[in-house]
C-alpha positions in Angstrom: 17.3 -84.1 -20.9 19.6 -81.1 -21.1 18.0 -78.2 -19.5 18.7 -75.1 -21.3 20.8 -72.6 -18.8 19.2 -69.3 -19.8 15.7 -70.4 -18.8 17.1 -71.0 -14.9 16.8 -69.3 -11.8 19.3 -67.1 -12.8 18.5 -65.7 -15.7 14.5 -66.0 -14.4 16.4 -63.3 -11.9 18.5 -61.1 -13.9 15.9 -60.1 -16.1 13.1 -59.8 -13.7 15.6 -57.5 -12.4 15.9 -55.3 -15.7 12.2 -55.5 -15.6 11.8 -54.3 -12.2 14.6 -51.6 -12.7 12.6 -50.2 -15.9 9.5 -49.8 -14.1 11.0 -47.7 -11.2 12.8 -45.8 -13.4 9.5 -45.2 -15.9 7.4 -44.1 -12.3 10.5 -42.0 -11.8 10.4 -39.8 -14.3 6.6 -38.9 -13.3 4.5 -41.4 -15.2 1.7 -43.2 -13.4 1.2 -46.6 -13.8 -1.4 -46.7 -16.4 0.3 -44.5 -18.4 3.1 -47.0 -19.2 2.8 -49.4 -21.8 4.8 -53.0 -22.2 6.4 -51.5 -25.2 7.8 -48.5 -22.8 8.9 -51.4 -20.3 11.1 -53.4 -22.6 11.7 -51.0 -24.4 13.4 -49.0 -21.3 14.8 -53.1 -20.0 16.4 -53.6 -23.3 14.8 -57.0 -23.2 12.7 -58.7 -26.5 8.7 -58.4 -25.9 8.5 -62.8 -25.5 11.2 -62.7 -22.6 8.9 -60.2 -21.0 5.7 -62.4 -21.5 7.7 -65.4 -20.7 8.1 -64.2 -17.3 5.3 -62.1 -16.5 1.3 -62.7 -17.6 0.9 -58.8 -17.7 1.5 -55.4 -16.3 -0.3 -56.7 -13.1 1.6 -59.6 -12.5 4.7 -57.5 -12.8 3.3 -54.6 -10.6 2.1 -57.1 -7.9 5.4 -59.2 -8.1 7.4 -55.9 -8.0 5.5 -54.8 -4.5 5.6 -58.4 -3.7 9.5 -58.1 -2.9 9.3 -54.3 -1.8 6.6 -55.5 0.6 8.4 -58.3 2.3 11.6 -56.4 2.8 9.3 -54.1 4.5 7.9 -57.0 6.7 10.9 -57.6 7.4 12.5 -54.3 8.1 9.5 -54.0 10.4 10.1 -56.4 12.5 10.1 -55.8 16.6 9.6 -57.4 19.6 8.2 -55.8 22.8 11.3 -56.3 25.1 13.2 -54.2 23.0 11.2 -51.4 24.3 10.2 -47.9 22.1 13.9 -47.6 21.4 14.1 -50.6 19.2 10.8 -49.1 18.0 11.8 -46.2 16.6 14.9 -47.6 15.1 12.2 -50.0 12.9 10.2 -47.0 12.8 13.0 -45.2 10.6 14.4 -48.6 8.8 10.8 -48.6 7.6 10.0 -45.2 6.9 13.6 -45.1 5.0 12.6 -47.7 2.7 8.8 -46.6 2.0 10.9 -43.6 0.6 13.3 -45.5 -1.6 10.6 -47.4 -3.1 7.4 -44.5 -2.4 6.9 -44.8 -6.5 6.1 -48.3 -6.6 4.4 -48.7 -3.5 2.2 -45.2 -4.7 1.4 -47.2 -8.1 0.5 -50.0 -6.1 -2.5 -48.1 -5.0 -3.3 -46.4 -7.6 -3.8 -50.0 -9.4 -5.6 -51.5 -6.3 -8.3 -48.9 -7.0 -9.3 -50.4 -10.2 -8.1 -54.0 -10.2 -9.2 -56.6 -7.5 -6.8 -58.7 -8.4 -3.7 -56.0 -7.1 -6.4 -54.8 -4.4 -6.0 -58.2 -2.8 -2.5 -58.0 -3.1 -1.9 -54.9 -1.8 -4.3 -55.5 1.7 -3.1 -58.8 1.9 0.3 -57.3 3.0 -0.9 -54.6 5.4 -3.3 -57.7 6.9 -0.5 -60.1 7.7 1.2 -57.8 9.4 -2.2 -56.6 11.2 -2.5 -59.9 12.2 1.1 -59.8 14.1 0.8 -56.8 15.9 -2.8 -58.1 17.0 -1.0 -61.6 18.4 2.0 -59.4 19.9 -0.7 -57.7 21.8 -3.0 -60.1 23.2 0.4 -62.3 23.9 1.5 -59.5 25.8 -2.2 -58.5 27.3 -1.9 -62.4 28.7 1.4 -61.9 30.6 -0.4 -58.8 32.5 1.8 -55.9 30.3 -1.3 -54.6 28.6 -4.8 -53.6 30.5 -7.1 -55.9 29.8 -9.4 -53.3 28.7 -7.3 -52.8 25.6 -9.1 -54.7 22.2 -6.0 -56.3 20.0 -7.7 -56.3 16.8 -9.0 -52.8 17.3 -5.9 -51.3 18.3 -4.0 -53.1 15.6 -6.2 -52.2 12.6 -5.8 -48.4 14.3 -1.9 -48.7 14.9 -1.0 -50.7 11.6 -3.4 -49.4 9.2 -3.7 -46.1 10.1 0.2 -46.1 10.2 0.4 -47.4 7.2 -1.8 -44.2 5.5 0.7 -41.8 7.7 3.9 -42.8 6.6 2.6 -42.4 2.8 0.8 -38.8 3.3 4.3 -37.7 4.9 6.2 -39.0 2.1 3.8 -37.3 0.0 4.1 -34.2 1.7 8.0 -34.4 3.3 11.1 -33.6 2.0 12.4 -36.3 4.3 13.8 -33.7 6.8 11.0 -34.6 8.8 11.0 -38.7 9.0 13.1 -38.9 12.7 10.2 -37.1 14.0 7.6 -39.4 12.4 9.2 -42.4 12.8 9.5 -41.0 17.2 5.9 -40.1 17.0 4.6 -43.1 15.6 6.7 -45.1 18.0 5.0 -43.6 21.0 2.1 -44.2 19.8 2.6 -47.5 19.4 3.8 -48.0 22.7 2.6 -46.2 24.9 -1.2 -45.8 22.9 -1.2 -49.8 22.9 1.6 -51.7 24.2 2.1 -50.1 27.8 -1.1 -47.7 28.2 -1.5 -46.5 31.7 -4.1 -48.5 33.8 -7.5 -47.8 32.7 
């Protein structure tokens, strides 16, 4: 059997591209997620209404798809190992903060959805918890070879360090004109490091 070219990866790709590229532009001009309609997303994709609905259920499959990808570039983009010290910290720090800017109107509608639907809720925290878990195994890894006091709790310090990192970054986006990210992304590095990863003996 023949299999019919536009139904592939590729065009799966191009037009969940389109797709994607519409929504960010909608969010961009001020709309909140709710507010936009499927009509307004094809509409805005140039795409007919049963190629949207042949590749996404709804608008929440989209949204959570959309993060999905803006997520794990950020997982990436986050990524860090202790030996390269607060240095290689802060330069993940401002990769990271960087591309929470780029994509703050997703990633803001992303909340604002998680609020009302448990099905993006899950989503969303599922993210924020596999990178919790991470941080918490980089810690008690490193709390084993004698670098961290043993008086330090991993999982407490990681749900304070990721999570409440995680609320800091958006607030400054929120409240920045991006003239002040360098500083953030120095500050939260400190933290990190010397709040969890090398605290003075206790």
């Amino acid at each position: 059997m023949t299999r019919n070219p536009s139904q592939g990866p590729e065009r799966r790709a191009a037009v969940e591209t389109k797709v994607f590229a519409a929504v960010e532009a909608l969010l961009a001009q001020g709309m909140s997620y709710t507010e936009i309609s499927v009509q307004r997303i094809i509409s805005e994709a140039d795409i007919a209404r049963s190629t949207f609905y042949v590749h996404f259920r709804d608008k929440t499959d989209l949204l959570s798809r959309l993060a999905g990808t803006i997520r794990r570039t950020l997982f990436g983009l986050s990524d860090w190992k202790p030996p390269a010290g607060p240095e290689g910290l802060i330069e993940a720090f401002e990769r990271v903060i960087a591309y929470h800017r780029e994509h703050y109107d997703v990633l803001s509608a992303m909340a604002e959805v998680a609020a009302y639907d448990p099905t993006v809720r899950d989503f969303y925290t599922s993210n924020l918890e596999e990178f919790d878990a991470r941080t918490r195994k980089s810690l008690a890894d490193e709390q084993r070879a004698g670098l961290v006091p043993a008086g330090l709790d991993p999982t407490a310090a990681s749900r304070i360090i990721v999570w409440g990192g995680e609320q800091a970054i958006a607030h400054h986006i929120r409240v920045d004109d991006g003239s002040g990210d360098a500083a953030l992304a120095r500050e939260l590095s400190l933290i990190w490091w010397h709040g969890a990863y090398r605290r003075g003996t206790e």
